[in-house]
C-alpha positions as CSV (number, residue, x, y, z in Angstrom):
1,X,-18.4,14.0,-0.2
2,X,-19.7,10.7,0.0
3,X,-17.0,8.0,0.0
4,X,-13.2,7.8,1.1
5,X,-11.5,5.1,-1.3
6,X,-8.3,3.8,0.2
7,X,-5.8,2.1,-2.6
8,X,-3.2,-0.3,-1.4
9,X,-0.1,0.3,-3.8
10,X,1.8,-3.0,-4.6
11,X,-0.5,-6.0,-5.9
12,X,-3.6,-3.4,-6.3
13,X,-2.7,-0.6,-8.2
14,X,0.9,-1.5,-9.6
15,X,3.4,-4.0,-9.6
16,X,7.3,-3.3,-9.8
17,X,8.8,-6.3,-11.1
18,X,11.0,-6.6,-7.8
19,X,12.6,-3.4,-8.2
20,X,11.5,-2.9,-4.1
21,X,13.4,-5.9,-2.6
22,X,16.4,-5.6,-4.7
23,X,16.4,-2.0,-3.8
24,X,15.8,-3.1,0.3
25,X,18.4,-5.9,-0.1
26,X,21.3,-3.0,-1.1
27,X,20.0,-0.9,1.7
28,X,19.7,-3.3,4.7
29,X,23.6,-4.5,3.6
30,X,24.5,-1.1,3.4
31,X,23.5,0.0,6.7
32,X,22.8,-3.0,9.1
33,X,25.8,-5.5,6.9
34,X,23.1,-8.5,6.9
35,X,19.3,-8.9,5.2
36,X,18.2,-11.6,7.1
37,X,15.8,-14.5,5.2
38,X,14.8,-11.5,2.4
39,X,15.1,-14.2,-0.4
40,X,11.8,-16.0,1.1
41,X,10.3,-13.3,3.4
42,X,7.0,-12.1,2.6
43,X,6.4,-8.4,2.4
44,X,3.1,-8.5,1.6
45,X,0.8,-6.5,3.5
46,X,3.2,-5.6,5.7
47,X,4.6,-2.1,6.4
48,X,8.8,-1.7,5.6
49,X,9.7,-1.1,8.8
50,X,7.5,-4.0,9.9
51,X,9.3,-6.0,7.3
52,X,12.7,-4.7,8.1
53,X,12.4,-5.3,11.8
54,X,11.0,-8.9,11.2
55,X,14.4,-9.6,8.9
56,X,16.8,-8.0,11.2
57,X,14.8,-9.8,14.0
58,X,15.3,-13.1,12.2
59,X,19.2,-12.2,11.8
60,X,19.7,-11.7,15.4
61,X,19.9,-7.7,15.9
62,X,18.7,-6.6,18.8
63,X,15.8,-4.1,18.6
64,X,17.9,-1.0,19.8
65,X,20.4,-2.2,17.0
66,X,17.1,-2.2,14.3
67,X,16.2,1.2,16.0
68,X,19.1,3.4,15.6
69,X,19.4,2.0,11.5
70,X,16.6,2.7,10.4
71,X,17.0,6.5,9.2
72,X,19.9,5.2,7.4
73,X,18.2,2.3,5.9
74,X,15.3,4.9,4.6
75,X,17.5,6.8,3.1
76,X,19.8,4.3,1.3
77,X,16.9,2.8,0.5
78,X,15.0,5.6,-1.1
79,X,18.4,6.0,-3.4
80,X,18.5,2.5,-4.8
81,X,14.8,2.1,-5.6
82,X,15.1,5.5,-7.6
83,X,18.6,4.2,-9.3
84,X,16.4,0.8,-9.8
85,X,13.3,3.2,-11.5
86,X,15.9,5.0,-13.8
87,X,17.5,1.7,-14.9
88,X,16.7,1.4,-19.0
89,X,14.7,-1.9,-18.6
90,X,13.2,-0.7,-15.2
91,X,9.1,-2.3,-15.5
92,X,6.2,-0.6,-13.4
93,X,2.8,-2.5,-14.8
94,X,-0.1,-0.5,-14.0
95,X,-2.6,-3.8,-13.1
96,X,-5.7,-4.5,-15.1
97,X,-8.5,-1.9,-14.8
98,X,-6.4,0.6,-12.5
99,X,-6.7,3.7,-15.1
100,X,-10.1,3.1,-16.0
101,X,-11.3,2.7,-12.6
102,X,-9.8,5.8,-10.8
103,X,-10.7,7.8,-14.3
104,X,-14.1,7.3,-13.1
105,X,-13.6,7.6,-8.9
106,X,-12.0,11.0,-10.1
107,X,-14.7,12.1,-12.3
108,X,-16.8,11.9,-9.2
109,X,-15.5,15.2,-8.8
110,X,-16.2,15.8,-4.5
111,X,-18.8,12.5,-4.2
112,X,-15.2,10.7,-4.0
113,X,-11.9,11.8,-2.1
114,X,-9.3,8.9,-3.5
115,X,-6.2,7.7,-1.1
116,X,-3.5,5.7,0.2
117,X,-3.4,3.3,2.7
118,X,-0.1,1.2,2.3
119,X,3.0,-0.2,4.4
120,X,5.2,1.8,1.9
121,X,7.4,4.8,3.5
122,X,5.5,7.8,2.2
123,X,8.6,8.5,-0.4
124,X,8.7,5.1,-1.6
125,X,5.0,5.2,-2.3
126,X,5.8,8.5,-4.2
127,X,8.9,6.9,-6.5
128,X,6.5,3.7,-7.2
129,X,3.0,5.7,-8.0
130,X,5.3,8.3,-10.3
131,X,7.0,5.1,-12.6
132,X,3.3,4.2,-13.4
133,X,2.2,7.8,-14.1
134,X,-0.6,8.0,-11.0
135,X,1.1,10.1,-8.6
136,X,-1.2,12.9,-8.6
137,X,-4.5,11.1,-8.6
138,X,-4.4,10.8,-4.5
139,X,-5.2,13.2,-2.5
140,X,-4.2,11.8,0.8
141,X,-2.4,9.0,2.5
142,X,-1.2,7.1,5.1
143,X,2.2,5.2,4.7
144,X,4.2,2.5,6.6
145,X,6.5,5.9,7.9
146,X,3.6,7.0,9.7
147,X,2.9,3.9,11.9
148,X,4.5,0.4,11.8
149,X,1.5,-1.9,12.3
150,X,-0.8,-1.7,9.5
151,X,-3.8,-1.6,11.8
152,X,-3.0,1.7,12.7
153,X,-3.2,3.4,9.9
154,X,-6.7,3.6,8.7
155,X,-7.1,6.3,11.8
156,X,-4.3,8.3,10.1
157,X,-5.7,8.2,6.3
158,X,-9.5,9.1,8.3
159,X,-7.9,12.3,9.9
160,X,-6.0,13.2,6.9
161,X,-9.1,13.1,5.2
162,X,-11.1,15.1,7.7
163,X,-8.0,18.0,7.9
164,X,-8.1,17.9,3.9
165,X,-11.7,18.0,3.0
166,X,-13.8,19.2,6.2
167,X,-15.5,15.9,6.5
168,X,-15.7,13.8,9.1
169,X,-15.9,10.2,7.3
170,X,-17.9,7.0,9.1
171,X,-17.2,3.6,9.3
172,X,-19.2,2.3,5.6
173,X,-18.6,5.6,3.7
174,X,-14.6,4.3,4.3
175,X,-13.5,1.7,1.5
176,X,-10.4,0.2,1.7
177,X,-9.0,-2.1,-1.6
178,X,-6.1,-4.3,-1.4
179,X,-4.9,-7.5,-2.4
180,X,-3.7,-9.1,0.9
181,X,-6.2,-10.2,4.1
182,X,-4.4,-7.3,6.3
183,X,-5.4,-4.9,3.5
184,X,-8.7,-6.2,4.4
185,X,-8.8,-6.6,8.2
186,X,-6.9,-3.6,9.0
187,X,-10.1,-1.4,8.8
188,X,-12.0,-3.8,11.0
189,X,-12.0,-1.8,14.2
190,X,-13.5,1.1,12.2
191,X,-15.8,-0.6,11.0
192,X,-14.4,0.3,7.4
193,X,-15.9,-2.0,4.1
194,X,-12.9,-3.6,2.5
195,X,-13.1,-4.9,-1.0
196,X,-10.6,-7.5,-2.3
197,X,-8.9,-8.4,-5.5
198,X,-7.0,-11.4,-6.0
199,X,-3.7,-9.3,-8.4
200,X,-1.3,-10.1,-5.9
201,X,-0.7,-13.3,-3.4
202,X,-4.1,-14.4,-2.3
203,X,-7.0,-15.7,-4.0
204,X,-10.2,-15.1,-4.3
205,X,-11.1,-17.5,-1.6
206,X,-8.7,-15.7,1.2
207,X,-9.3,-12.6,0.6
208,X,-13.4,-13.2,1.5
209,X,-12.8,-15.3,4.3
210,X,-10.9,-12.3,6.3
211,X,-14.3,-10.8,5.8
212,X,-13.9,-8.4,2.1
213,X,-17.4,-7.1,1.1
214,X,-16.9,-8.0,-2.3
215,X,-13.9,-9.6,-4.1
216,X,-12.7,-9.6,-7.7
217,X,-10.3,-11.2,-9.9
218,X,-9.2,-7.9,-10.9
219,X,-10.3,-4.1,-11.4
220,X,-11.0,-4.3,-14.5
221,X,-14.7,-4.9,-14.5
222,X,-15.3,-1.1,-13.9
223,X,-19.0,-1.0,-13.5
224,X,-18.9,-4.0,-11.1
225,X,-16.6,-2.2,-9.0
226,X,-18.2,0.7,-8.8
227,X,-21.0,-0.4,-7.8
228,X,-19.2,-2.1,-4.9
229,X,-17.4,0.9,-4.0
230,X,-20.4,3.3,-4.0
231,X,-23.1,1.1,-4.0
């Protein structure tokens, strides 16, 4: 086993055509009776309970009040972004070069164990990788339900690794893609290579000054991106 590839979810691999916020809105109503600024809050690169605590924050809860929701806000949650999946005109858009590019990490057979390193609750991540037909191409993971900063969670999907495969994986044989600057700083104090596309939010430009070994447009040059993967 040579390489750990890390996949961010929304912007990288998929986007869901804002079936997750309508989905938090209902939820966060639901439970807590307010949403905060959600209309113009960025989620990006953020973990949901990072996002919900900065919403309820901005709405005035106190953080015991944030605390004791946020069981109930997972759960309520989890329900509307399935009933939002099983609408009829419900969109998941696999991005450019996604299929093609995993087709070949996979066929790597054990030269590449493939992951998740995203702010999504494990079961979110789940609903939005199984409406764009790539649940079962990751082996491992580590979700916004595991830690709340985003910095914390390379450690998590390194362990994971470790438990799953036997190996103990090293700062440049990590490689985590996203489309936001956390996605690519999180890694830093591993040591982790990042590589940056520019699907989501940020461009080009951004996404190489927080420090992304190599940045595309999109995946879909597959040889390009191999090459910076495993080069």
């Amino acid at each position: 086993m040579k390489r750990l590839v890390l996949f961010d979810i929304d912007g990288t691999l998929l986007m869901t055509d804002g079936a997750p916020r309508r989905a938090f809105h209902r939820a966060m109503l639901e439970v807590y009776r307010t949403t905060g600024p959600i209309a113009t809050h960025p989620f990006d690169g953020k973990t949901d309970p990072q996002i919900a605590r900065e919403l309820l924050t901005h709405a005035g809860l106190p953080a015991a009040a944030v605390d004791r929701g946020l069981s109930a806000l997972w759960h309520a949650y989890l329900r509307e972004l399935s009933a939002e999946f099983a609408q009829p005109g419900s969109r998941t858009t696999v991005l450019p070069g996604i299929v093609a590019l995993l087709g070949e990490l996979e066929s790597r057979g054990d030269e590449v164990l493939l992951g998740l390193l995203t702010g999504n609750i494990q079961e979110g991540a789940w609903l939005k990788l199984a409406s764009a037909g790539i649940r079962n191409t990751f082996r491992i993971g580590a979700y916004g339900s595991d830690c709340e900063r985003r910095d914390d969670l390379p450690p998590v999907a390194v362990e994971r690794a470790r438990a799953a495969v036997g190996v103990e994986f090293m700062r440049t044989d990590i490689v985590i893609i996203g489309d936001t600057p956390s996605d690519v700083t999180c890694g830093r104090a591993l040591g982790v290579r990042a590589i940056g596309v520019a699907t989501g939010r940020y461009g080009r430009g951004e996404l190489s000054d927080a420090g992304a070994a190599a940045v595309f447009d999109d995946l879909s040059q597959t040889d390009s991106v191999l090459e910076a993967i495993l080069g």
